[in-house]
Backbone as a ProteinNet text record, in pm:
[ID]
protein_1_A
[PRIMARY]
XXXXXXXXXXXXXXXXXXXXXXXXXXXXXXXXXXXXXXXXXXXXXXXXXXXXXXXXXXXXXXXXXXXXXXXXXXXXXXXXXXXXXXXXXXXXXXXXXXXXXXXXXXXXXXXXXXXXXXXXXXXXXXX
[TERTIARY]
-4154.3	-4100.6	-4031.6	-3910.4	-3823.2	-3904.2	-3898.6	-3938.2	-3891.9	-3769.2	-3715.8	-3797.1	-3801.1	-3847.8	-3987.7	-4042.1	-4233.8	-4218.9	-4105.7	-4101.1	-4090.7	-3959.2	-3916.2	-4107.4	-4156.7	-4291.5	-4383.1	-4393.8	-4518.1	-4467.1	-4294	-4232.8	-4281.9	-4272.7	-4321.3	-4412.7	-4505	-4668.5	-4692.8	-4616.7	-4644.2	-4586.7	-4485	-4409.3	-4554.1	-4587.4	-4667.9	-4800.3	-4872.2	-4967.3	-4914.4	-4792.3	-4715.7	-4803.9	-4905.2	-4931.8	-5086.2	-5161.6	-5276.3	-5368.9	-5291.7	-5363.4	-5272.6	-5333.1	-5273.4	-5318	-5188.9	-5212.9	-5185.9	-5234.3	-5256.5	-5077.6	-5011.8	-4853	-4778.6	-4833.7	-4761.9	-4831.7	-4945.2	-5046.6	-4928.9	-4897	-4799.8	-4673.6	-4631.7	-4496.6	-4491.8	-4606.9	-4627.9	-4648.3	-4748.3	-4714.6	-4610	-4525	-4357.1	-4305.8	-4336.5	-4180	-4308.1	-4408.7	-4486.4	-4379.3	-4411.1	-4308.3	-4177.5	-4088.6	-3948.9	-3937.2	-3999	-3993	-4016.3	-4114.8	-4143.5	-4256	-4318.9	-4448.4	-4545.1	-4566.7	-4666.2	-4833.4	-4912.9	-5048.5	-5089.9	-5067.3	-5124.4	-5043.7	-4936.3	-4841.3	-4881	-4911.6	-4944.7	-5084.4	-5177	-5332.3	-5280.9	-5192.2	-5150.9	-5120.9	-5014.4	-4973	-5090.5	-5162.5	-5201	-5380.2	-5435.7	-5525	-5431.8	-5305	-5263.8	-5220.7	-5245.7	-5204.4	-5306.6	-5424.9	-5554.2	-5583.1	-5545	-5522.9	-5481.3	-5504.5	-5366.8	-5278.5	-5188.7	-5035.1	-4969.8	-4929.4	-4836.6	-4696.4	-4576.6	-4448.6	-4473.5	-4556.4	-4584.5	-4581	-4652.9	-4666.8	-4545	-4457.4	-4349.4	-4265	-4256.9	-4189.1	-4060.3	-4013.2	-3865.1	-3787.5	-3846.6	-3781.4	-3756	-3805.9	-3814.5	-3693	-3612.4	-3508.9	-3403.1	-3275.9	-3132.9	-3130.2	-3010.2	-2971.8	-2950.3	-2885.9	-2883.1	-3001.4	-3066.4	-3245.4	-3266.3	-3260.1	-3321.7	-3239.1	-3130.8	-3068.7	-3162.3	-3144.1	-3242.4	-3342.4	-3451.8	-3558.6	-3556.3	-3473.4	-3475.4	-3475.1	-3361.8	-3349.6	-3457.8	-3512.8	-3634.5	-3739.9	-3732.8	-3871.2	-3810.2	-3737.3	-3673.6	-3762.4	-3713.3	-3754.4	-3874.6	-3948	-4137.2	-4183.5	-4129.1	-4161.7	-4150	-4094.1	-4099	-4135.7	-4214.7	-4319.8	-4366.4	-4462.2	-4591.4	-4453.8	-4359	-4285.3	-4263.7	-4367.1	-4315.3	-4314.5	-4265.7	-4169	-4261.4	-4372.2	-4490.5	-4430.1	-4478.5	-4413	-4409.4	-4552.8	-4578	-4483.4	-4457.7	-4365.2	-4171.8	-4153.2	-4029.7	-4030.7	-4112.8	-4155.8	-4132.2	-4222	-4191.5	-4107.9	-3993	-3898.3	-3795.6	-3805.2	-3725.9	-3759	-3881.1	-3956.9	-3875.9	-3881.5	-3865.4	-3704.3	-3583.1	-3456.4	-3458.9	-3489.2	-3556.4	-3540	-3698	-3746.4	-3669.2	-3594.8	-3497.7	-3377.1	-3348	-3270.9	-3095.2	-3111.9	-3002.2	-2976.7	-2802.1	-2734.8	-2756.6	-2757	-2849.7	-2730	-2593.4	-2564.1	-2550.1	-2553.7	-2571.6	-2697.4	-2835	-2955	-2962.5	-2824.1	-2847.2	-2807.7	-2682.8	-2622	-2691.1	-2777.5	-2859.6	-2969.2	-3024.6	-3134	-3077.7	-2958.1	-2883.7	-2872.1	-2823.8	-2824.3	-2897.3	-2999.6	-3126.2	-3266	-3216.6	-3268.8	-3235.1	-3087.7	-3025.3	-3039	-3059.9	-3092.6	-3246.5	-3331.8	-3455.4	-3497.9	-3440.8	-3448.8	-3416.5	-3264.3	-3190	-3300.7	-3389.1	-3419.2	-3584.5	-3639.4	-3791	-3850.6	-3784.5	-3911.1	-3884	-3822.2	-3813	-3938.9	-3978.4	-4074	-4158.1
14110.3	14002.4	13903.9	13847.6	13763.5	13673	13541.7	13449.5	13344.5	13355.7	13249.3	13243.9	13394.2	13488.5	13402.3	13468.1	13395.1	13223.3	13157.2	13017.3	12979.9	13075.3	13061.4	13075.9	13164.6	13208.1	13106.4	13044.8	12950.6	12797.2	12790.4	12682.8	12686.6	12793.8	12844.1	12816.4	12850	12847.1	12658.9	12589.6	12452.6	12411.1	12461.5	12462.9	12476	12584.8	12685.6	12546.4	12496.7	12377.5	12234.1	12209	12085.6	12027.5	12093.7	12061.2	12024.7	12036.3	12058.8	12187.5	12284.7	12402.3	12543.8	12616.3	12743.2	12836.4	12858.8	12938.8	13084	13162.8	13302.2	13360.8	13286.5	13330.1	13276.4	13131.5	13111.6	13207.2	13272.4	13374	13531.5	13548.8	13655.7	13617.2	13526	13527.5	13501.2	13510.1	13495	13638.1	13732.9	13882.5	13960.5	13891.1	13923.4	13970.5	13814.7	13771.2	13872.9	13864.4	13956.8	14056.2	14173.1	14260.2	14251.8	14156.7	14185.9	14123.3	14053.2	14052	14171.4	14275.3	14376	14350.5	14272.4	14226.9	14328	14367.2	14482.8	14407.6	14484	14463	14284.3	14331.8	14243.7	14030.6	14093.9	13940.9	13925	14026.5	14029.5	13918.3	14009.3	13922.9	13780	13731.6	13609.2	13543.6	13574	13471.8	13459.7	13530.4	13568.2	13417.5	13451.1	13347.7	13200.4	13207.1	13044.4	12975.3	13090.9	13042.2	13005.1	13073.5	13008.1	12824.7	12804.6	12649.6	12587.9	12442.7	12347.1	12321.2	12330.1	12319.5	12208.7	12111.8	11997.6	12016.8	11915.2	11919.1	11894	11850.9	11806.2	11999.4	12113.7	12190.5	12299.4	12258.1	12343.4	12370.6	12441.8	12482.9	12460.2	12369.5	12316.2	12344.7	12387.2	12394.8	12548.5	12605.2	12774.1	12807.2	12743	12718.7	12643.2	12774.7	12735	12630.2	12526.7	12455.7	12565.6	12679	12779.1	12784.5	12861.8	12873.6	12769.2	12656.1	12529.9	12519.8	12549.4	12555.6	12675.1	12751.3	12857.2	12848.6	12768.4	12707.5	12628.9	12531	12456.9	12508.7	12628.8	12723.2	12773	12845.6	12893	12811.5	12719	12569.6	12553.8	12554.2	12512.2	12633.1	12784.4	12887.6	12858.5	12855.3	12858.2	12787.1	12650.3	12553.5	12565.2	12636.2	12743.4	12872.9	12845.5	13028.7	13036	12880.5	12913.8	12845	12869.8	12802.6	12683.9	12580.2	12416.9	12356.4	12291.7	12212.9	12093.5	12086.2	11925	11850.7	11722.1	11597.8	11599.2	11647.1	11620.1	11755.3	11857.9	11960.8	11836.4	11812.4	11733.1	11627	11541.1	11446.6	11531.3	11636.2	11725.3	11785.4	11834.2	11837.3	11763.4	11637.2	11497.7	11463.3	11506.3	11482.1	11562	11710.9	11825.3	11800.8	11783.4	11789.8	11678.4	11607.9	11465.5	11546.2	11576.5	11639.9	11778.6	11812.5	11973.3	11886.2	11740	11701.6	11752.3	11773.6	11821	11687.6	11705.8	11562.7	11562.9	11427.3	11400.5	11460.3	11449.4	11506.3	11674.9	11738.7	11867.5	11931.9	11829.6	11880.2	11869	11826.8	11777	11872.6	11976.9	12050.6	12186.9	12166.1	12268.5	12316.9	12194	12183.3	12209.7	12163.2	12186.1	12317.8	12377.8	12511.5	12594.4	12558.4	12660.5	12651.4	12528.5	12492	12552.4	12531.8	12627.6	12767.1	12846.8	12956.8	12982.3	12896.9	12967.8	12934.4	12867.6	12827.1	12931	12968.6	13061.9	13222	13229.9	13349.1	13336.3	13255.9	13196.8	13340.4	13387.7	13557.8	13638.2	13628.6	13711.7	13623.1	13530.4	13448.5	13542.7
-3381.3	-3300.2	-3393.7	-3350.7	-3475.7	-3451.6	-3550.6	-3552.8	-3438.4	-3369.5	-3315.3	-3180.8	-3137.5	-3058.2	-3010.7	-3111.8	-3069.2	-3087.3	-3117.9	-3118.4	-2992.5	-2888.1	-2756.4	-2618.5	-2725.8	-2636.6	-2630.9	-2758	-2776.7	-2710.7	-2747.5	-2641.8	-2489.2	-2451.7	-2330.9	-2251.5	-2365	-2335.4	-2292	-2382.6	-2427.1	-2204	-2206.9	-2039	-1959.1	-1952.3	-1859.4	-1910.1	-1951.1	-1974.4	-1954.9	-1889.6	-1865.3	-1779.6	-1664.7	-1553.1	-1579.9	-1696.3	-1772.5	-1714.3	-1654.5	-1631.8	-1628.7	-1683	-1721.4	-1574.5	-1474.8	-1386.4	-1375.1	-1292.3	-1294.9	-1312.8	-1238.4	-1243.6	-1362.9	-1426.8	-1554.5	-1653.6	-1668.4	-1754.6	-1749.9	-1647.4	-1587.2	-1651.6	-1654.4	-1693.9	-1859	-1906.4	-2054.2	-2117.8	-1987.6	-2006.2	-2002.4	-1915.5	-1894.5	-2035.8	-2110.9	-2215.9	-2298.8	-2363.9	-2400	-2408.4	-2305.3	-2281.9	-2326.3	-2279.7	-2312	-2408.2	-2486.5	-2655.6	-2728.4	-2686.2	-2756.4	-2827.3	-2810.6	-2909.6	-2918.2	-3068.7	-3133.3	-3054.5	-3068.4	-3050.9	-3137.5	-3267.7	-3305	-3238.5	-3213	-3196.8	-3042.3	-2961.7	-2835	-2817.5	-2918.2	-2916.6	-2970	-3031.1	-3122.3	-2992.7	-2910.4	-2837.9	-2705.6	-2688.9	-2573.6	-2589.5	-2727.9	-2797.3	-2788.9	-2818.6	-2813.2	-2744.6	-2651.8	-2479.1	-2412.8	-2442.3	-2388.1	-2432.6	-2489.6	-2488	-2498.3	-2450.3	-2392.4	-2476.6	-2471.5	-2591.9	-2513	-2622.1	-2569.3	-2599	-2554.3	-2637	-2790.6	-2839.7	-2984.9	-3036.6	-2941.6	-3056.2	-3061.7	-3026.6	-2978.2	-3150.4	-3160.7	-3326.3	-3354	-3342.9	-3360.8	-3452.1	-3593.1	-3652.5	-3678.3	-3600.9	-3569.3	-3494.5	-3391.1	-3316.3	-3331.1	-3327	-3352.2	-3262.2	-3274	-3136.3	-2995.2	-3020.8	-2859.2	-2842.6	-2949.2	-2867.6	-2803.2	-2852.3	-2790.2	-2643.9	-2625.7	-2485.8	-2411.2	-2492.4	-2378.4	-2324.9	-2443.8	-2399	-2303.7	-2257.3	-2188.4	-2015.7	-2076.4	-1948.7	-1889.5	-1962.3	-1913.3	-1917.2	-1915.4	-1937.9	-1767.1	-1717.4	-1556	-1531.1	-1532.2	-1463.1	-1461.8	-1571.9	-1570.8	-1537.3	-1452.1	-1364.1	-1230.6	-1212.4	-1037.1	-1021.9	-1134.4	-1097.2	-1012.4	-949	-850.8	-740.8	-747.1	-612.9	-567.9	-640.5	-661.3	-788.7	-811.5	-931.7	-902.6	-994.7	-943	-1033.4	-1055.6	-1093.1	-1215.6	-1263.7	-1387.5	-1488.3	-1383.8	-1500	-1495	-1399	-1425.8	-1525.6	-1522.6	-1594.9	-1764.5	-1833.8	-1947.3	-1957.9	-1849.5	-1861.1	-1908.6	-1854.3	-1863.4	-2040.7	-2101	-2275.4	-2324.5	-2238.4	-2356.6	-2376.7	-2283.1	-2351.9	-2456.6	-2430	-2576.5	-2635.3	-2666.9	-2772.4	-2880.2	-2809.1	-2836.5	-2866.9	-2884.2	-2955.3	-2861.5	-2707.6	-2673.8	-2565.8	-2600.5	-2542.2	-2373.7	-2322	-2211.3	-2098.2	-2121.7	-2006.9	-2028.7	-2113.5	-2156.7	-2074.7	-2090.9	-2039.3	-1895.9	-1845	-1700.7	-1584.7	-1735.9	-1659.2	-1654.9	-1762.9	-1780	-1698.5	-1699.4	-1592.8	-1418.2	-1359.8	-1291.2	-1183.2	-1308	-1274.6	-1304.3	-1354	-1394.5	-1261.2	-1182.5	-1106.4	-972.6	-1000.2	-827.2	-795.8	-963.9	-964.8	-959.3	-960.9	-956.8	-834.8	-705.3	-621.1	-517.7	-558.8	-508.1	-489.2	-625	-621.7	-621.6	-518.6	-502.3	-514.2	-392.2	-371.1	-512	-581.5	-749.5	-799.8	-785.7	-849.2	-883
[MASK]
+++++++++++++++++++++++++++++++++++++++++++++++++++++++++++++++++++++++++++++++++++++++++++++++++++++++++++++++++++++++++++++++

C-alpha cells in the first residue's frame, strides 16, 4: 500500500469518528477502501486496530499528502459522511475544520464539498 494511500485511509478513519462513534456502515466503508487499496494482511490488521479508536482531525497525516490527495480527501470526507444516509451536525461542523486543516482555499473547499455532496445525495441507495 503507498504511503499516501494508507494516509487517505487513516484520514478517513479520523471522518468515520467525526460523530464520536464508529458505525457498522462507516466500519464497511473502511473494509471497502481496505479492498480497493489492495492492502496485504499485515496493513489490513494495521488499519483495521487504528480504526478501533477514536481518531481526531489532529491525527490525520498531513504531511503524508500531496495537495490533490488532500482534495481527494476532502472528497471522500463528504462521501463518508452520508454512509448512514444523514449528514449530522457534528460531521459538517469537521468538515467545515478539515478543509482548514488540509490547508485548501475556502472557496475551492466549497466547490468541493458542493459537488461531492450532490453526488452522494444523488446516489443515497449506492450508500
Amino acid at each position: 500500500m503507498k504511503t499516501q494511500d494508507l494516509a487517505i485511509v487513516k484520514s478517513l478513519v479520523s471522518v468515520a469518528w467525526a460523530d464520536g462513534e464508529f458505525h457498522d456502515t462507516e466500519r464497511e466503508m473502511v473494509e471497502a477502501l481496505i479492498s480497493a487499496f489492495e492492502a496485504n494482511d499485515t496493513e489490513a490488521r494495521f488499519i483495521r486496530e487504528y480504526a478501533a479508536e477514536q481518531k481526531s482531525i489532529d491525527d490525520i497525516p498531513l504531511g503524508d499528502l500531496s495537495p490533490a490527495d488532500r482534495r481527494l480527501l476532502l472528497q471522500h470526507a463528504v462521501y463518508l459522511t452520508f454512509v448512514d444516509k444523514v449528514q449530522h451536525e457534528s460531521e459538517k461542523k469537521f468538515l467545515d475544520a478539515l478543509w482548514q486543516h488540509l490547508e485548501i482555499p475556502e472557496e475551492e473547499a466549497r466547490q468541493i464539498r458542493e459537488g461531492a455532496e450532490a453526488r452522494a445525495q444523488a446516489h443515497m441507495t449506492m450508500l
